[in-house]
N, C-alpha and C positions, 0 to 999 in steps of 0.2 A: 504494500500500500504506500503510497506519495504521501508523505506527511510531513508536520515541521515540531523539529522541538527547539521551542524557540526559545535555544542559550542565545542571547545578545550576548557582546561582549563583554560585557558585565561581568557575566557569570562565566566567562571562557575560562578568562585566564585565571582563574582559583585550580583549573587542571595543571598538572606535572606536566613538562615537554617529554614527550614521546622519543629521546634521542640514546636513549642506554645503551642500544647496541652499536653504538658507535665511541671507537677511543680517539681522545685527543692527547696526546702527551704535550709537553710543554713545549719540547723541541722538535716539535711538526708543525708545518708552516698549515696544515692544513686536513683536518678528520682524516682516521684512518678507517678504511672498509673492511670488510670480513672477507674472507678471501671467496672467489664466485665459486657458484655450484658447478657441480660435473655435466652439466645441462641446462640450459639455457632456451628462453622461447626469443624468438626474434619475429619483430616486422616490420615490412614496409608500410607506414600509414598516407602515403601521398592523397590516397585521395578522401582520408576521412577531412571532415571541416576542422579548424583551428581549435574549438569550444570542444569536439570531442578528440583530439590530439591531446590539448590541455587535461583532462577528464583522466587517459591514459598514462601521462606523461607526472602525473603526481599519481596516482598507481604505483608506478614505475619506481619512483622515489622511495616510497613508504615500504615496499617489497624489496626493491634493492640494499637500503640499508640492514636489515636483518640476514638477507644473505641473497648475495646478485643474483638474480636471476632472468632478468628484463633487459631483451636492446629494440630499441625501437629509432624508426630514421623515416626522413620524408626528402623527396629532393625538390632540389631550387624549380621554380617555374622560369625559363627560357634559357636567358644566357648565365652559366655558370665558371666564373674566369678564375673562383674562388678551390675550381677543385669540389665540391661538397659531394654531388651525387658519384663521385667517383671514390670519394675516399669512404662514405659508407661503404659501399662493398670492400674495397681493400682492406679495410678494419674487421669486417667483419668474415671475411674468408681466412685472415690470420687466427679468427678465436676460432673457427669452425676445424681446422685443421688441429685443434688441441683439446675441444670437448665437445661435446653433442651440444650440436645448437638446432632446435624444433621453428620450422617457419611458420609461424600464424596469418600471415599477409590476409590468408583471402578474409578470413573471419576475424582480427585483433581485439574487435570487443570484446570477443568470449575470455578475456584475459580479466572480465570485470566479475566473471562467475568463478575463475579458475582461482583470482588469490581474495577471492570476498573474506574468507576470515581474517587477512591482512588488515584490512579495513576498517573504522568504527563509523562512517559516515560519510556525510560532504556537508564543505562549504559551497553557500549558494551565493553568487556577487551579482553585481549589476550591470548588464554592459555598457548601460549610459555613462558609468564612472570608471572608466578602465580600470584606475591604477586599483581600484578593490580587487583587482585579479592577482596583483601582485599583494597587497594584502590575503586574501585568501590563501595563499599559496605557503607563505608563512606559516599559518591557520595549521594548515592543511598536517602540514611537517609536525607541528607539534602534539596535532591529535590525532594521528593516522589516518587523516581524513583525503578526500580526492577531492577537487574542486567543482562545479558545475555550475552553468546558469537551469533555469525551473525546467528549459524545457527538457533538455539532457535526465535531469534529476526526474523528470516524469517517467521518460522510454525507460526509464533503466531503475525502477523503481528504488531511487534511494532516500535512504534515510538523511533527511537537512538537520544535523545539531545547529549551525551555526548561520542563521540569516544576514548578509549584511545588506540587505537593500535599505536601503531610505536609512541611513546611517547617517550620511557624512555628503557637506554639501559640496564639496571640491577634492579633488589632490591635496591640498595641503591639509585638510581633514583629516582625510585617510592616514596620511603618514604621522601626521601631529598623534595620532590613537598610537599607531603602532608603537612610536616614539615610549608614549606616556603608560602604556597599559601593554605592551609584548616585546619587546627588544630585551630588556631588561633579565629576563625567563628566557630568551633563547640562547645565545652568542654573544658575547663582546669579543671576539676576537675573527670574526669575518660580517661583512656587508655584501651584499650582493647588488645588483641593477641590471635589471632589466624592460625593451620596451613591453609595456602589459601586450599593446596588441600592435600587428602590422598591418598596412595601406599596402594594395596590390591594384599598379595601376591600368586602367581600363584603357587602353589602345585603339580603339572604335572610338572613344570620345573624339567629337567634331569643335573646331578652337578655332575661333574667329579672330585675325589679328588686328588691335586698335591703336597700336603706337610704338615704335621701336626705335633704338638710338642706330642711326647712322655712320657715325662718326667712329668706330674704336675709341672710345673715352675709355682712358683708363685710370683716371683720377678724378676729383670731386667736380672737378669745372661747369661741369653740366647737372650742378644737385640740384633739384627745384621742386615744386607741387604740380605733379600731372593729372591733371582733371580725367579721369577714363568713365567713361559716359555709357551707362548700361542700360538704360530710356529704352532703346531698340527691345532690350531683350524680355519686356514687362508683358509684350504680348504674346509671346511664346510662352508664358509661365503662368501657373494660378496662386495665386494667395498662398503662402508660407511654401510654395517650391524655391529652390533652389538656383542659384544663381554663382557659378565660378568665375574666379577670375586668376590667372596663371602669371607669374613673375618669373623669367628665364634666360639666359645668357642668348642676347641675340650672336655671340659670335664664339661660339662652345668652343672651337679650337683652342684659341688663347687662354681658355679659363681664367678667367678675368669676371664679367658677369657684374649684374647691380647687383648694388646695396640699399635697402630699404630700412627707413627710421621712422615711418610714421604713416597710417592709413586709419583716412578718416570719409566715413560712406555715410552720404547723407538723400532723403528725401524731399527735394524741398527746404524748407526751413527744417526740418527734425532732422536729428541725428539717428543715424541706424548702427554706427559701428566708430569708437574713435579711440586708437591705441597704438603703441610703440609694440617693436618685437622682443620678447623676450618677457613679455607681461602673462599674469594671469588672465588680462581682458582680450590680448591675443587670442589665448587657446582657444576660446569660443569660436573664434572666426577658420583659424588655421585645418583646412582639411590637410593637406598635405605637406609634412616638412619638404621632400624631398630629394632628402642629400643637403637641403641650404645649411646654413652655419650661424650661428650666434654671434654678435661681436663680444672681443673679451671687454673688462671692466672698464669704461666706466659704463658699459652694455648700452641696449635702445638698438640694435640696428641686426636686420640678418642680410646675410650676398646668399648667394646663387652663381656660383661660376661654373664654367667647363658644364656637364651634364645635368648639374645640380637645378632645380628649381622653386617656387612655392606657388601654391594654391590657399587662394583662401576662399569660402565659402558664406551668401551672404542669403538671408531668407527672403523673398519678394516680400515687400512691405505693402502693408493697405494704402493705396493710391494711384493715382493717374496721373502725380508728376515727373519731375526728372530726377534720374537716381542715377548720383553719380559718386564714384569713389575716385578721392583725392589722395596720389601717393607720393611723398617725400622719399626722393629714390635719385641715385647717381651711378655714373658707370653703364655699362653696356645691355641696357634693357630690351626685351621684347617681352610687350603684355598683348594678353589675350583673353578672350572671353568665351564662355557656352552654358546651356542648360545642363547638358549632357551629364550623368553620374560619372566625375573623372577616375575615383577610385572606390575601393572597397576594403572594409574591415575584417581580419578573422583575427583570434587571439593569437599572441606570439607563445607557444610550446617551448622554443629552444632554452635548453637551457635548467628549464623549470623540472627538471626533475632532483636535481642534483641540490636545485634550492628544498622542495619537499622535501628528499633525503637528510638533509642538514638541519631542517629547523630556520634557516637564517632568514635573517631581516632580508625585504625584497621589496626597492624601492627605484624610485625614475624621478630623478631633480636633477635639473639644469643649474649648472654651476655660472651657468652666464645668465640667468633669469632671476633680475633683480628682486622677487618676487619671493625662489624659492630657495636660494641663496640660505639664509637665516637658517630655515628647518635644516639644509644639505648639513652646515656648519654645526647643529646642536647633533645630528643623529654621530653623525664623525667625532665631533666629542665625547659620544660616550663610548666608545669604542677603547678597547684598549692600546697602549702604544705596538708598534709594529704588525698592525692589524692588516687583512688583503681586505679589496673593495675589486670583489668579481663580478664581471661582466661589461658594460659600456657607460658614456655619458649620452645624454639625448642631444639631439642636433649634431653631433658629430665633436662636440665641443674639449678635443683632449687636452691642448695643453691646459687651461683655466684647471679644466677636471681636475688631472695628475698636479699643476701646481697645489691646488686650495688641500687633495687630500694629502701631498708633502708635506703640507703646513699643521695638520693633523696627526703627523706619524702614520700616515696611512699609504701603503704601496697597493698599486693598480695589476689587475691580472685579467687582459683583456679574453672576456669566458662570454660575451653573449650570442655567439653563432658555435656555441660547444654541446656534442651530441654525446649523450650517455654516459658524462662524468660518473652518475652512482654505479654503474655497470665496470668501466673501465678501474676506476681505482679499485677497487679487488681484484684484476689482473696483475696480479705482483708474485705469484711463483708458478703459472704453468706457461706462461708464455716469453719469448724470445729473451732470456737469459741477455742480459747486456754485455757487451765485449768491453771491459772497462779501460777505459785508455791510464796508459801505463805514466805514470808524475815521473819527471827528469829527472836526474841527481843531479844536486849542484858539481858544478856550477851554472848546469841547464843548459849543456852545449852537445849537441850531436858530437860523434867519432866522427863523421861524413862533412866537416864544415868547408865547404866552399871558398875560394877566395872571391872577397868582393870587386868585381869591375865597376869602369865608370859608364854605367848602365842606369835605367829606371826602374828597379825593382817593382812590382805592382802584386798587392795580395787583396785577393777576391772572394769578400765576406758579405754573404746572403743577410737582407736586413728582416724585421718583423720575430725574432725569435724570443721578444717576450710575451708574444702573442698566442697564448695557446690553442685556440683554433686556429690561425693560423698554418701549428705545425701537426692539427689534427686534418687541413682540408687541403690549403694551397702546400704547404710543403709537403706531404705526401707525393701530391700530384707534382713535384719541382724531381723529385728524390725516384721516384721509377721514371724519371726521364732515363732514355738509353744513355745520352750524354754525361751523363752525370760520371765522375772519375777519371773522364780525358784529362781534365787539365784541374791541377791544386787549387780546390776553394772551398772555404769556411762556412758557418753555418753558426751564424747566432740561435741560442736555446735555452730556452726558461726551464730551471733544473726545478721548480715546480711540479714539471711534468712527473716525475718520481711518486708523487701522494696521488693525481687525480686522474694519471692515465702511466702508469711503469709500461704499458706492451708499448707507448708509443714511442716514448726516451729509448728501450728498448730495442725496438726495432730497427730505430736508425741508426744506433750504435753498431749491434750484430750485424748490416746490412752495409756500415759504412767501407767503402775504399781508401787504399795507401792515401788517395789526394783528396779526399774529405778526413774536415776535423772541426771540431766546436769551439763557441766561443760562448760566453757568459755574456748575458744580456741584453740589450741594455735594460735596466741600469745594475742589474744581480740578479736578485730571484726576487725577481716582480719586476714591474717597469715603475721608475718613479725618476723627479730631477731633486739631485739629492741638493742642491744647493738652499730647495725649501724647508728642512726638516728642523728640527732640535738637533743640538750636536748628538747631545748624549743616547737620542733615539737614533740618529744613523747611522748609531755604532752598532744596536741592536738588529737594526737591518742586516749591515754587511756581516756581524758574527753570523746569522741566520744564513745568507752568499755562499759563507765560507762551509758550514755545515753541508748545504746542499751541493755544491761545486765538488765535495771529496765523496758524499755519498752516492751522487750523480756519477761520479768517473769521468767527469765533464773538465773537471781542472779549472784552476785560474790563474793559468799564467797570463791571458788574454781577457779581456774582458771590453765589452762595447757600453758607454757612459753619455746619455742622453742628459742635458744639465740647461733647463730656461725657465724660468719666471712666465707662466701666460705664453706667449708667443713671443719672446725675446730669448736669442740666446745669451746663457751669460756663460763666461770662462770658466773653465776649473780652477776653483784655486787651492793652492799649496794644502792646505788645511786638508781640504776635501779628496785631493791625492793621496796625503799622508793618512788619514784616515782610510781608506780604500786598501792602504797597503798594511796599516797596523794590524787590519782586520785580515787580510787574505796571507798574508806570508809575504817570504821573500821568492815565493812562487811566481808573482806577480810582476812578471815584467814591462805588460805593455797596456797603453789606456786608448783604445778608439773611441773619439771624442767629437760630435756635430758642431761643438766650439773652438777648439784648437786652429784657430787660426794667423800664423806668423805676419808682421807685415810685410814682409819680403815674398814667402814663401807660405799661400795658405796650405798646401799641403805636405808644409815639413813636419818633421820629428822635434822635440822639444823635451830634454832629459831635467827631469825635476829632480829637485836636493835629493828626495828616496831611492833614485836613480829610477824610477819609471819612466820610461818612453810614453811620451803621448803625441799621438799623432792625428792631425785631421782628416777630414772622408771628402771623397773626389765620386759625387753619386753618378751611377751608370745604370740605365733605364732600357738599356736594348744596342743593338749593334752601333746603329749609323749615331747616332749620339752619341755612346762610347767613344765610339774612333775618336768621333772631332773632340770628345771633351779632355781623351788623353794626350791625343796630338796637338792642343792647345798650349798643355803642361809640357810637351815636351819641347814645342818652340818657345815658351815663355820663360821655364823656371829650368830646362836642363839645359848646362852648356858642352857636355861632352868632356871635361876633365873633373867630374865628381860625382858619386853616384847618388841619385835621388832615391827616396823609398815614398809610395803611393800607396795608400790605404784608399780600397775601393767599396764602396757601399751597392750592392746589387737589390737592384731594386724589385721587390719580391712579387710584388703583384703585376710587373710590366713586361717580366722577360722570363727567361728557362735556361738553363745550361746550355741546350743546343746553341742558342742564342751565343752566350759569355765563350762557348767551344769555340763557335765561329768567331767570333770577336778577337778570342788573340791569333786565332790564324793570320789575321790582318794584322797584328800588329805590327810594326817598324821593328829591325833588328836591333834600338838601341830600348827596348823593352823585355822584361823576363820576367817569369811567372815566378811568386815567390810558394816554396812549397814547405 
């Protein structure tokens, strides 16, 4: 029978969290899992809807923490550049080859009868308030509960303990509860974010254009108030439809693109809509982020460049006069208008099971939204020092993100496109046994050392490896290229991967070649720019580096050091070196650094008092760009009687080995691969 026992939250949180089967020791950066069953059900859910992925996917959680036994995967809809439907199965042909794995695909639900004693209920949320799903979810974790909205909860007759509709009148609501009445009883020592739901955009929509910048403006020159006049569009619409309006780079190559500070839609003399971006009064209007961007502090403005865009959505007002929306906007605009439904909602799954599994707080605030700022800052305060904050920032918004949780003691573990964290971290003793690379003896010199010529050394290190989906989807897909071990190149890696996925650290250790080798970071084990932190806590971070770096078999004699304020880069300084080294050893020879740049030479070497080498990054994005950006360097900064050393950043999302292969084929004889 459909019923509700209506515990409000009132009365939730008087329960225990449901997290006992799971240990955290002091010195794990992150829960440890039970090791998985000898058997395993697996499925493809692509085509169930978002609402019943979500339903399954905290299932999953609440099941997998007592003991793994759930992989479930959906793949991307069109273009996939990320790797994701490819590395599902690659992942998943690796477990199959070491324990019986059962396929459920045609029927998945039946997984809601097979572990129902797992189960004590569900949370019921609202979908007019997203982020209750990432509240729910929470919920969910601490009382073995699955989440649902009514109508799921009807087909599947479950029991609702916990209602949260007509709760809470915004996000900041929602989170304010969580903050005041469940964080407290879960974790203090991980955060998580995620978005509640995703926008899949409708392709068939028809876009009428009303005004575009001609010019390639690429500075403010042209910031003004654009009257865009919607009048036309009142007879195509009835009373409280829908009325879009799209903001987009009229010249996407350059990525460049406007920026918008202010949109104000009026009726005649009434106001219908009148807000800055990065507001709560925003969200009402905003269908579609995206891909746009927040500006960082003192905030008020979002761009849209290269592919990026926004949509904002406005309801036909009662009347027969002129409805027009005024935007304060510069830089390379094309607007446009339609009736047309431009996108669609389903809830976001990714991710969320791993939150159920944990218990942990699961929250979406924008660090550039003047608005919800305050709550981001109190929830991050109660967090313990050296805490992870997995998953993403909304709008895209990273540096602000990783600076403000710096400022917090807080490191970033970018987890929100991460599939079956509670399944994988229990893969830690039947699968691909690590080949641990072997620590140097001092003095850390090969028997094999080469003499140097007056040449341009150049060493070729894959960027994105504190990115843990990342080197669960795109590096996967980088790493079974055939290419891969022609020629000597690196591989930045978050030794994280050890607690939330060992087959995958694993794997690519076991599988690596003589000319593949890892590198630590950026910025250690997590990504963060250390120059925001407390001293005293960014010792606690790098001891935590230095732990995972020798348990990893990953090493630290190399390590890659992302280091800016918001979008400024700033230098390393001395301090923050010596610090790096006090904590790693004298393992530690060399610091690859986005700031290291000489005024003579931005991509020399620079030996600090501790004798670390830190050296700047020379980024390489694909062939023909390569050539010309290292044959720049070598007519500008080599002269043929000294040898240069070039740290090269490969750019993970834009190119492949095959690529980087052919690239030094081409190179000039006065270049050499460093190995």
């Amino acid at each position: 029978m459909y019923y509700f026992l209506l515990h409000h939250l009132g009365l939730a949180v008087c329960y225990l969290p449901s997290v006992s089967s799971l240990e955290w020791p002091k010195d794990r950066a992150l829960p440890d899992f039970p090791d998985v069953a000898k058997s395993i059900d697996a499925a493809d859910i692509t085509y169930l809807s978002g609402e019943e992925q979500g339903l399954l996917v905290t299932l999953q959680g609440i099941v997998n923490r007592k003991e793994p036994r759930i992989y479930l995967y959906w793949d991307k809809t069109g273009d996939d550049p990320e790797g994701v439907n490819y590395s599902h199965q690659a992942w998943l042909q690796g477990i199959a080859n070491q324990i019986d794995v059962h396929d459920v695909s045609e029927s998945p639900l039946q997984l809601l009868n097979k572990y129902e004693a797992d189960i004590k209920g569900a949370v019921l949320y609202d979908e007019d308030l997203p982020d209750m799903i990432n509240l729910a979810t929470t919920l969910a974790g601490m009382h073995d509960l699955v989440i649902t909205n009514a109508e799921l909860a009807k087909a599947h007759n479950l029991t609702i303990t916990h209602d949260l509709r007509g709760m809470f009148k915004n996000k900041l609501d929602v989170y304010e509860y969580g903050l005041t009445q469940l964080y407290s009883t879960t974790t203090k020592r991980m955060i998580t974010a995620i978005r509640p739901q995703e926008t899949i955009q409708n392709t068939n929509a028809s876009w009428t254009n009303i005004t575009k910048d001609a010019n390639h403006t690429l500075d403010a020159s042209n910031n003004a108030t654009y009257p865009v006049d919607l009048t036309s569009l009142l007879s195509k619409a009835r009373l409280d439809d829908m009325i879009y309006l799209r903001i987009k780079d009229a010249f996407e190559e350059d990525g460049n693109g406007p920026t918008v500070s202010h949109v104000l839609a009026t009726m005649d003399d009434m106001t219908i809509a009148d807000f800055a971006p990065g507001t709560l009064e925003e969200e009402v209007f905003l269908v579609d982020w995206g891909g746009s961007s927040l500006g960082d502090y003192p905030w008020g403005s979002r761009a849209a460049g290269g592919k990026a865009y926004i949509v904002y959505g406005f309801k036909v007002p009662n009347g027969s006069g002129s409805f027009v929306v005024n935007l304060t906007m510069h830089g390379q605009y094309d607007v446009a208008i339609t009736t047309d439904l431009p996108v669609t909602r389903r809830l976001n799954a990714v991710f969320r099971d791993y939150i159920a599994a944990t218990s942990a707080p699961c929250i979406w605030l924008d660090p550039n939204n003047r608005d919800e700022v305050p709550l981001l800052h109190k929830i991050l305060d109660s967090l313990d020092s050296n805490s992870a904050y997995m998953g993403w920032f909304p709008n895209g918004d990273e540096m602000s993100g990783v600076t403000q949780t710096a400022q917090k003691s807080v490191y970033v573990v970018a987890a929100d496109n991460f599939f079956n964290g509670s399944l994988m971290s229990g893969l830690k003793k039947l699968l691909w046994r690590p080949r641990l690379t072997k620590e140097a003896e001092p003095p850390y010199k090969s028997s094999a050392v080469k003499p140097i010529e007056d040449k341009i050394y150049i060493s070729l290190t894959w960027t994105e490896g504190d990115n843990i989906q990342y080197s669960q989807h795109r590096m996967r897909l980088l790493w079974d290229d055939t290419a891969r071990g022609k020629v000597p190149m690196s591989w930045t890696i978050n030794p994280l991967l050890i607690d939330i996925a060992p087959n995958i650290v694993g794997y690519f250790q076991a599988t690596a070649t003589e000319n593949d080798s890892f590198v630590l970071g950026p910025s250690g084990a997590g990504y963060t720019f250390p120059v925001n932190w407390p001293k005293q806590d960014l010792r606690l971070f790098l001891d935590q580096t230095a732990r995972y770096s020798k348990r990893t078999g990953v090493g630290s004699n190399s390590i890659w050091i992302y280091n800016r304020i918001n979008s400024t880069l700033v230098p390393l300084s001395e301090d923050i070196i010596s610090t790096y080294h006090d904590a790693l050893g004298p393992e530690l020879l060399g610091i690859s650094a986005d700031t290291a740049r000489g005024a003579k030479n931005p991509y020399g070497i620079n030996i600090t008092r501790t004798g670390v080498a830190v050296a700047g990054l020379a980024s390489i994005s694909g062939v023909e760009q390569g050539l010309a950006r290292l044959g720049n360097i070598s007519k500008d900064y080599f002269g043929g009687r000294t040898p240069l050393f070039v740290d090269c950043a490969l750019y993970a999302w834009d190119t492949t080995p095959g690529n980087i292969s052919t690239l030094v084929q081409n190179l000039g004889k006065e270049f050499e691969v460093n190995s």
